[in-house]
Wavefront OBJ file of the C-alpha trace (Angstrom):
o trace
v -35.007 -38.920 16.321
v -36.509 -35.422 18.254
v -37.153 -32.685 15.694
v -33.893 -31.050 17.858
v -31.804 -33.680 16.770
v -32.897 -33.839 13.153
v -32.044 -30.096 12.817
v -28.676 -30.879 14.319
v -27.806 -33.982 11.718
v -29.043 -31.325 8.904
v -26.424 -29.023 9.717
v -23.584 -31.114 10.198
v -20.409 -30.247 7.750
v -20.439 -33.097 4.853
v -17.322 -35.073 4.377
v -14.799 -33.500 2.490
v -14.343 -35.722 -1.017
v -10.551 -37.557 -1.035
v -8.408 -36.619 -2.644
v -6.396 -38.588 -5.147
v -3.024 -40.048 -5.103
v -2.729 -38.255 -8.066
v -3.823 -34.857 -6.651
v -1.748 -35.079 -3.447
v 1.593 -35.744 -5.205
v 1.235 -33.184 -7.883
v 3.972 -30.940 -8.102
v 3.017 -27.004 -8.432
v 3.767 -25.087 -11.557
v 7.258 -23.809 -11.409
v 7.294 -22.208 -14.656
v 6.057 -19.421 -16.601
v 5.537 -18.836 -20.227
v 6.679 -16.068 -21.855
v 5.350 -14.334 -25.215
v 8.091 -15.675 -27.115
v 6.065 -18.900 -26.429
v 9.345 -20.092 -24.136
v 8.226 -21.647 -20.964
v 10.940 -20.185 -18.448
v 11.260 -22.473 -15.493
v 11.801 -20.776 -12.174
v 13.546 -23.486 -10.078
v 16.125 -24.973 -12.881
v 15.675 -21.632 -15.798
v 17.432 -22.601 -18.901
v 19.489 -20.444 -20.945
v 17.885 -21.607 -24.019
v 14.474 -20.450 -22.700
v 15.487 -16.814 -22.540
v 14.872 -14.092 -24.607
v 15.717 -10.611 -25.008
v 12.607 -9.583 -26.013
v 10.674 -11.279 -23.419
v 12.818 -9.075 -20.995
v 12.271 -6.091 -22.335
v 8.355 -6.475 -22.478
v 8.532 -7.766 -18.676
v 10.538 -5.176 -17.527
v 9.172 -2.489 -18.982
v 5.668 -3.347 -17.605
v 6.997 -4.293 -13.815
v 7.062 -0.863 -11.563
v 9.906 0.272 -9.564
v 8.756 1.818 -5.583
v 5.519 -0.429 -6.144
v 4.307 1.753 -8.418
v 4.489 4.838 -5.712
v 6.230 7.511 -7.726
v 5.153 10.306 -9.471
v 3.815 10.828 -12.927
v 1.128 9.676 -15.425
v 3.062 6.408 -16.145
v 4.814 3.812 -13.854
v 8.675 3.918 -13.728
v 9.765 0.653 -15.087
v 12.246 -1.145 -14.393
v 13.337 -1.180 -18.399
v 13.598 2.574 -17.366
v 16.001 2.035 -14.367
v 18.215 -0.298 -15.929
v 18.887 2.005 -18.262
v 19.371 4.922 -15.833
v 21.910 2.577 -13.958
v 23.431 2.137 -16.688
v 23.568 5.843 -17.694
v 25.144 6.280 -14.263
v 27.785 3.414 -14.262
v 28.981 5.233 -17.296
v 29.162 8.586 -15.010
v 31.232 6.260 -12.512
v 33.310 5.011 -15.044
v 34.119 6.021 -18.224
v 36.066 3.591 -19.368
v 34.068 0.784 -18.134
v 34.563 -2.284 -20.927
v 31.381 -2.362 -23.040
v 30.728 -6.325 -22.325
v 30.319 -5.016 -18.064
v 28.197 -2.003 -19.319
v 25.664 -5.142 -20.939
v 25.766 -6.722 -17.560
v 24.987 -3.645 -15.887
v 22.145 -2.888 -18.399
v 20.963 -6.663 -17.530
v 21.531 -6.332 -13.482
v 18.038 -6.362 -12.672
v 16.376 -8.563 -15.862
v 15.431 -11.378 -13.502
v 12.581 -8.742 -12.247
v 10.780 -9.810 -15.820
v 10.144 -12.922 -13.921
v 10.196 -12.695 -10.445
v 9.104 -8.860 -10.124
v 10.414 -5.952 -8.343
v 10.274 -6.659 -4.790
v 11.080 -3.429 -2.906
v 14.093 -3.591 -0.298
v 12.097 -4.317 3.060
v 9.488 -7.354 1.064
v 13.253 -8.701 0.125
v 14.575 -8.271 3.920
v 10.976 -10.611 5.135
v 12.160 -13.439 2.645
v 15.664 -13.318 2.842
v 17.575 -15.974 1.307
v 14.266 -18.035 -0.622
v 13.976 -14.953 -2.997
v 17.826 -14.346 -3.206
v 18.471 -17.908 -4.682
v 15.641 -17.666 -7.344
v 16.959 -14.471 -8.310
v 20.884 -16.100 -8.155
v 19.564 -18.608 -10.105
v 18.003 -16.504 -12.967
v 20.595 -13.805 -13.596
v 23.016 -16.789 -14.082
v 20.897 -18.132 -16.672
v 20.995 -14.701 -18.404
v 24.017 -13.714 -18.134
v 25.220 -17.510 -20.071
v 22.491 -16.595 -22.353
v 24.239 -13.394 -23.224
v 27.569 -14.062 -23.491
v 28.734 -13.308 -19.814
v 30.151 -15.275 -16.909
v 27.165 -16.913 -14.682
v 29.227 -15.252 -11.796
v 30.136 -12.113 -12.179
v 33.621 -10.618 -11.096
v 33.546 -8.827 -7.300
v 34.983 -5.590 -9.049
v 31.712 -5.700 -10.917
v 29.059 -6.724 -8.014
v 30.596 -3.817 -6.643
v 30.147 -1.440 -9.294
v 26.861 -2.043 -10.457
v 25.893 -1.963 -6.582
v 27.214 1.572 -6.431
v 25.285 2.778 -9.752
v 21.966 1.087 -8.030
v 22.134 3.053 -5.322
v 23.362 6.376 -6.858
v 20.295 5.620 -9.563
v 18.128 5.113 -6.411
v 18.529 8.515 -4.752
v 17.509 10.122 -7.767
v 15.144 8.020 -8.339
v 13.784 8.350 -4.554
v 13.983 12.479 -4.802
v 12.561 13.080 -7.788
v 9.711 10.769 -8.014
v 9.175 8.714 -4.957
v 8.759 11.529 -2.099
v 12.280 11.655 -0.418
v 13.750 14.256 0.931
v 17.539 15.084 0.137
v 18.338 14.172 3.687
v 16.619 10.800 3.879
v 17.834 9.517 0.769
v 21.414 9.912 1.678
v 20.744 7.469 4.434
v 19.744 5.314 2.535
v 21.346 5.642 -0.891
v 24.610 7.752 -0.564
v 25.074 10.473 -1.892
v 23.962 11.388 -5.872
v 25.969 10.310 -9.089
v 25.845 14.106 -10.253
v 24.315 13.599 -14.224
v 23.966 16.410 -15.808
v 20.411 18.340 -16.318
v 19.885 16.816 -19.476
v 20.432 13.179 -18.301
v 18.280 13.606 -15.390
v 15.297 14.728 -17.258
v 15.895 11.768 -20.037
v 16.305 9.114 -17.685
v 13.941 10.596 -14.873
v 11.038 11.114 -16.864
v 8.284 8.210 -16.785
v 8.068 6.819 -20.125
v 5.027 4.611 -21.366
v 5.650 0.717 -21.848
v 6.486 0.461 -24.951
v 8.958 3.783 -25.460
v 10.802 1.523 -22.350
v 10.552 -1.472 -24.161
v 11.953 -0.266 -27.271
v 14.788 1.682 -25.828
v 15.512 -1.048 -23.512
v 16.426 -2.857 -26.606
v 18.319 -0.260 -28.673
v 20.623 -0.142 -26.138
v 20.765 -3.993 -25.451
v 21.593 -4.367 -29.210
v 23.999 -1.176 -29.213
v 26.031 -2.667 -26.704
v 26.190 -6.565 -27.823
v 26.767 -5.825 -31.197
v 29.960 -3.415 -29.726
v 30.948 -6.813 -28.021
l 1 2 3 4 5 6 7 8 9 10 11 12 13 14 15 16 17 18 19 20 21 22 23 24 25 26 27 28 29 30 31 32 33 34 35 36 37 38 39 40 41 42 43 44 45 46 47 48 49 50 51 52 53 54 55 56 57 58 59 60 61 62 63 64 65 66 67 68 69 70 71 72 73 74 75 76 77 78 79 80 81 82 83 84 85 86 87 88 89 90 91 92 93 94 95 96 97 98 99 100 101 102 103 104 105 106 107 108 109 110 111 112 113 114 115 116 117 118 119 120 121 122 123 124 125 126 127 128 129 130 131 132 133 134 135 136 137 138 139 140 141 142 143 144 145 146 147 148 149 150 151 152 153 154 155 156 157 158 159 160 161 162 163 164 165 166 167 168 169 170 171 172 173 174 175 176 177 178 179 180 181 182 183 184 185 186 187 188 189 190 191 192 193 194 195 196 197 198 199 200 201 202 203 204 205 206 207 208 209 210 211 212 213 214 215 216 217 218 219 220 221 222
């Protein structure tokens, strides 16, 4: 063999080791486990495997706008649920107390899955939607409420969302007054000292624990 050819058997790419049967057929990890030491599985979740608590220390760490609002702490989704549910009660006064735990709970799949914003949700359409289906049925029979919840409801909590969202948008993710009614509506009109409660960034653990003070305020009215 020329010294050429020697170099060029030198540098040839080894042979990638097989991989076995075993390897190949493995399934990936579907699930995740949870402080509680529950081990939540993504693609069949299990009421059983749900906790309250686990929710409220996922949500509370998991930013809303990916993190792009103002304000030495993240806005948390613990935070938001609670403004939505501050502004369902704006909406509707007389909402029954067992829909106002739904509404607090509209978003708790997020402890799992995260909060994708609206356009990352638009790119994987109907794959994230059934995950997220999926989940908030398992809460919701974990909680005492029907796995699918009435249209009147869906409808509702939709229109808090997006009422919370324009605030949420103008005061600490950069929107103008203008642009957010394109996109959100119009706003749910709270009063001053609502706003500043509910639109101030609180730290994890103020979120978590209010999070569940109202969780427990509202099942135990139930």
């Amino acid at each position: 063999m020329t010294k050429t050819g020697a170099r060029a058997s030198a540098l040839k790419r080894p042979a990638a080791p097989r991989a076995s049967s075993s390897v190949r057929t493995a399934a990936p990890r579907a699930w995740q486990r949870m402080l509680s030491g529950r081990r939540l599985d993504l693609l069949d979740p299990s009421p059983l495997d749900i906790e309250i608590e686990d929710i409220a220390h996922g949500l509370a760490r998991v930013a809303r706008w990916n993190g792009q609002t103002t304000g030495p702490h993240i806005f948390s989704v613990a935070q938001h649920s609670l403004l939505v549910e501050a502004v369902s009660r704006k909406i509707s006064a007389n909402l029954d107390r067992t829909w106002r735990l739904a509404v607090l709970l509209h978003d708790a799949p997020e402890y799992v899955v995260g909060d994708l914003i609206s356009p990352f949700k638009a790119v994987l359409k109907s794959d994230y939607k059934a995950v997220e289906n999926r989940l908030l049925h398992a809460v919701s029979l974990r909680f005492g409420l029907p796995a699918r919840w009435p249209t009147e409801l869906v409808d509702h909590v939709k229109k808090a969302d997006r009422h919370a969202a324009f605030l949420e948008a103008t005061k600490l993710a950069g929107f103008k007054d203008a642009e957010a009614r394109k996109f959100f509506g119009t706003p749910p009109g709270l009063d001053a000292p609502s706003e500043k409660r509910y639109l101030t960034p609180w730290n994890a653990e103020t979120a978590e624990k209010r999070f569940l003070a109202r969780f427990k305020e509202l099942s135990d009215a139930k």
